[in-house]
C-alpha positions as CSV (number, residue, x, y, z in Angstrom):
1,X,0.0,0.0,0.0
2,X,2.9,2.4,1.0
3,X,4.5,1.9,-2.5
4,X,1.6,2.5,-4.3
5,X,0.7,5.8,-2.7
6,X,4.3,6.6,-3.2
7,X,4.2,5.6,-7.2
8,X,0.2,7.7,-7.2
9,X,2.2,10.9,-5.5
10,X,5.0,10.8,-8.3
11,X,3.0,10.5,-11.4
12,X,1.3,13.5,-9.6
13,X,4.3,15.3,-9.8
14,X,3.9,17.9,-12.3
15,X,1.1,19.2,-9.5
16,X,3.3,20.2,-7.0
17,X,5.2,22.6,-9.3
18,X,2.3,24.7,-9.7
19,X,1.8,28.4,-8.9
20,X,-0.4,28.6,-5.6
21,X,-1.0,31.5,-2.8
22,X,-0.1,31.6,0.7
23,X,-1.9,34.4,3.3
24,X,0.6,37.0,4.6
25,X,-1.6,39.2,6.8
26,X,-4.6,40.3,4.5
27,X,-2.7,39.4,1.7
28,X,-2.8,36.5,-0.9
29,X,1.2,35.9,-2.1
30,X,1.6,33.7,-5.1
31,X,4.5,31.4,-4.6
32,X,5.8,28.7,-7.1
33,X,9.1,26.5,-6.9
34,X,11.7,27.1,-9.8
35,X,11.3,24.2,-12.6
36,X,12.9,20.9,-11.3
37,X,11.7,21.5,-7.7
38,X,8.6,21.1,-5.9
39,X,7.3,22.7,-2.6
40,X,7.6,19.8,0.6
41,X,4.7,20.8,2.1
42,X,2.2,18.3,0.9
43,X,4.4,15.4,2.3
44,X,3.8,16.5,5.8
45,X,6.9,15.7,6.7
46,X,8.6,17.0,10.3
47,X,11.4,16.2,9.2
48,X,11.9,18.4,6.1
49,X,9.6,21.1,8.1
50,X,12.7,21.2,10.8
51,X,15.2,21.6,7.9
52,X,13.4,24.2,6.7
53,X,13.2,26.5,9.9
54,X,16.7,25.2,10.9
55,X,17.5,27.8,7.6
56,X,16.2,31.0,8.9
57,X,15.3,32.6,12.1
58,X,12.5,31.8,14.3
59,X,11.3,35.5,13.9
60,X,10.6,34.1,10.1
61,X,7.9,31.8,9.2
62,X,8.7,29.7,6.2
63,X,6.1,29.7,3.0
64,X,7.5,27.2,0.9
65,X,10.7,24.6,1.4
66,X,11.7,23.9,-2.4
67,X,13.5,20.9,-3.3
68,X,14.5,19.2,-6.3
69,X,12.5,16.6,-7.9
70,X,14.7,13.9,-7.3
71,X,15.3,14.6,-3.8
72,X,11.5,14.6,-3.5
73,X,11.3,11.1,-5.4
74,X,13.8,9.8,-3.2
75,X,12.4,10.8,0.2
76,X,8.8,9.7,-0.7
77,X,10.3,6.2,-1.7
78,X,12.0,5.9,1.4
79,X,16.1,6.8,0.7
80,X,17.7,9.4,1.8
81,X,17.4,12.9,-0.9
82,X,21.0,14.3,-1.4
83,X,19.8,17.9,-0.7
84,X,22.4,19.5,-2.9
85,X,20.3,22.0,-3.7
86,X,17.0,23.8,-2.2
87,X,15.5,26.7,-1.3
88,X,13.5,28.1,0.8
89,X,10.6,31.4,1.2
90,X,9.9,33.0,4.4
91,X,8.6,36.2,5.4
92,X,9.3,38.1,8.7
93,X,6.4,38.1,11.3
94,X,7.1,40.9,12.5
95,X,5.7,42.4,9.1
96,X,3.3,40.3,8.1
97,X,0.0,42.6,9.5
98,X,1.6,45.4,8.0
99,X,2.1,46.9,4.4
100,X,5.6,47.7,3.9
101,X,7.0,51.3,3.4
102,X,9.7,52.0,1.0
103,X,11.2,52.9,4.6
104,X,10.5,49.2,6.0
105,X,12.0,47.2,3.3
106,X,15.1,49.2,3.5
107,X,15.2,48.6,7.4
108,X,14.5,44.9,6.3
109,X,17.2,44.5,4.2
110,X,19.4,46.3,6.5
111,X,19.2,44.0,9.3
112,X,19.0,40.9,6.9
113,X,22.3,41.8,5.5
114,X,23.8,42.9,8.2
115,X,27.5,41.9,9.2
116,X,28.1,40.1,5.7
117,X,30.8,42.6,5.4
118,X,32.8,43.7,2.5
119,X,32.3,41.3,-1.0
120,X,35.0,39.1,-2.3
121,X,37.8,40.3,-4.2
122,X,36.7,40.1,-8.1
123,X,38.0,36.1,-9.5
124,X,39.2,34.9,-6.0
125,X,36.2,33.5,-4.6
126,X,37.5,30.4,-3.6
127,X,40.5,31.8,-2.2
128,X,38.3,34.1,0.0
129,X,36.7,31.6,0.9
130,X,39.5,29.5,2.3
131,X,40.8,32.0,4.6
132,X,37.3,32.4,6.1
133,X,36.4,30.2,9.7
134,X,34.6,26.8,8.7
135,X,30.9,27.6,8.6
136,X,30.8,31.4,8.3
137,X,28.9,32.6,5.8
138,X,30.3,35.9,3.7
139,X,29.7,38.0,1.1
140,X,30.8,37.0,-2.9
141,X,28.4,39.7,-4.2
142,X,25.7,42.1,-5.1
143,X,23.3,40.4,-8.0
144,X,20.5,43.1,-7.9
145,X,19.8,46.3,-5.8
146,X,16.9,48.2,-6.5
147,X,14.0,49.8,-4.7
148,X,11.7,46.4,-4.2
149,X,15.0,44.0,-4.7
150,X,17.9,43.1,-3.4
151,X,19.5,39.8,-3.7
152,X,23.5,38.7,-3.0
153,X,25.5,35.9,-3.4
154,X,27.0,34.3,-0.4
155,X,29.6,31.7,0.5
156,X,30.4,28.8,3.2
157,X,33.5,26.8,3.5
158,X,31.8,23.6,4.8
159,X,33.3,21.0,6.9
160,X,34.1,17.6,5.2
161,X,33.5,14.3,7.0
162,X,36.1,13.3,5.7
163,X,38.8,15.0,7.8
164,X,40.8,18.1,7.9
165,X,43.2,17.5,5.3
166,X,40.2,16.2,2.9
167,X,39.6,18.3,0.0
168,X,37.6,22.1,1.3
169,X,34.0,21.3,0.5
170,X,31.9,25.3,-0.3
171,X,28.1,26.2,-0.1
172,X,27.1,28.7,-2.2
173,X,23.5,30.8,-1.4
174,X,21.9,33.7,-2.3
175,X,19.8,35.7,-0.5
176,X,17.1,37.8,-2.1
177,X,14.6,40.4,-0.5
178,X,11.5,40.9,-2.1
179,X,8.6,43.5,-1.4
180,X,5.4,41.9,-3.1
181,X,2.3,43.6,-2.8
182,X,3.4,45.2,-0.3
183,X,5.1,42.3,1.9
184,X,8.2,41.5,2.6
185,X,9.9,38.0,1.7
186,X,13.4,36.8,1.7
187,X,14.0,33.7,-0.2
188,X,17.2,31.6,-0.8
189,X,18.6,29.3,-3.1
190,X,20.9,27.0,-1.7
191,X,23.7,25.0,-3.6
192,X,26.7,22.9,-3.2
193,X,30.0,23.7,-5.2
194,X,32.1,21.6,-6.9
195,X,32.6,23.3,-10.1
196,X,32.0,26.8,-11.7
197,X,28.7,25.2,-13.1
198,X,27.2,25.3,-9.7
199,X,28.2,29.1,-9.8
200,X,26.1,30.1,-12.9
201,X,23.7,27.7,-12.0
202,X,22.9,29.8,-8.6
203,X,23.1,32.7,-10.4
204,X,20.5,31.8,-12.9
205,X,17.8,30.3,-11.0
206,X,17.8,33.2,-8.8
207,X,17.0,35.6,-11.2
208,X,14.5,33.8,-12.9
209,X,12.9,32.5,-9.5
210,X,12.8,36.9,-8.9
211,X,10.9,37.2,-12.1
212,X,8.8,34.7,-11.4
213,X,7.7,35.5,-7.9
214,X,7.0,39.6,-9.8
215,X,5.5,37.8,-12.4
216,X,2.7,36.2,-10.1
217,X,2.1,39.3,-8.0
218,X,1.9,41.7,-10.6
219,X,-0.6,44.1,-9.4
């Protein structure tokens, strides 16, 4: 029975990558996961629900937990999904009854960004990387700065299980903040690196993941 409702969720696949809206205060938001990842919410799951609030801060409540469609198949067949790349959509509490002021955002963004310090040198991203402490997360980059978004690229020399003198293992995320409709979100792609690939990969799915979110809240 398990394996069958497992085999009726996947064929339902294409389903879960739909557009759909979430309430944040009186407003509808339209969310939808980039193509090649689906939101975890239907699964239920406390599991993924505690990876997802492990990647933001309890002040945030989390609107969708993207990740990709293999993971996904993976998890609902029972093995264990890779999680080499996901994101994740939250908005601030705090804000949520209230409609954001150009002011706001700007305090927003402020405190979201705050301590990242200065971006990496320009072609030495990996080298700034490996002078940084194991699990600190610093800035590579601005990709877009304007009045309703900002989104950077960020870095984290990971540990490897493999032992200190293993090869450095890097997590690359960007962090973008949105004001839709008057609502504030931050959402984050998340991805491994193991070759400049991953780099452009980030890039682009975070740009067409902002168009896509203006796209569905187009006033």
């Amino acid at each position: 029975m398990r394996a069958w409702l497992a085999a009726l969720l996947l064929a339902a696949a294409p389903a879960w990558a739909a557009p759909f809206a979430v309430p944040v205060g009186d407003t509808r938001i339209g969310l939808e996961a980039p193509a090649g990842f689906a939101d975890t919410e239907f699964t239920g799951s406390p599991r993924l629900q505690e990876i997802a609030e492990s990647l933001t801060s309890a002040s945030n409540r989390v609107l969708l937990f993207a990740i990709s469609d293999g993971d996904l198949r993976n998890f609902m067949q029972g093995d264990q999904p890779e999680l080499r790349r996901f994101m994740v959509a939250v908005t601030p509490r705090a804000l949520e009854d209230q409609s954001v002021t150009t002011g706001q955002f700007d305090a927003f963004v402020g405190d979201a960004l705050r301590g990242l310090g200065s971006p990496a040198p320009h072609g030495k991203m990996l080298k700034y990387l490996d002078a940084q402490p194991l699990g600190k997360t610093v800035l590579l980059g601005d990709l877009r700065r304007d009045t309703t978004v900002v989104s950077v690229l960020q870095g984290t020399r990971v540990p490897n299980p493999e032992g200190r003198d293993a090869k450095p293992q890097y997590l690359l995320s960007t962090t973008s903040l949105l004001n839709l409709r008057g609502k504030a979100l931050s959402v984050s792609v998340y991805s491994s690196y193991e070759s400049p690939d991953d780099l452009d990969w980030i890039k682009l799915v975070t740009a067409r993941w902002i168009a896509d979110l203006e796209r569905l809240n187009a006033r």
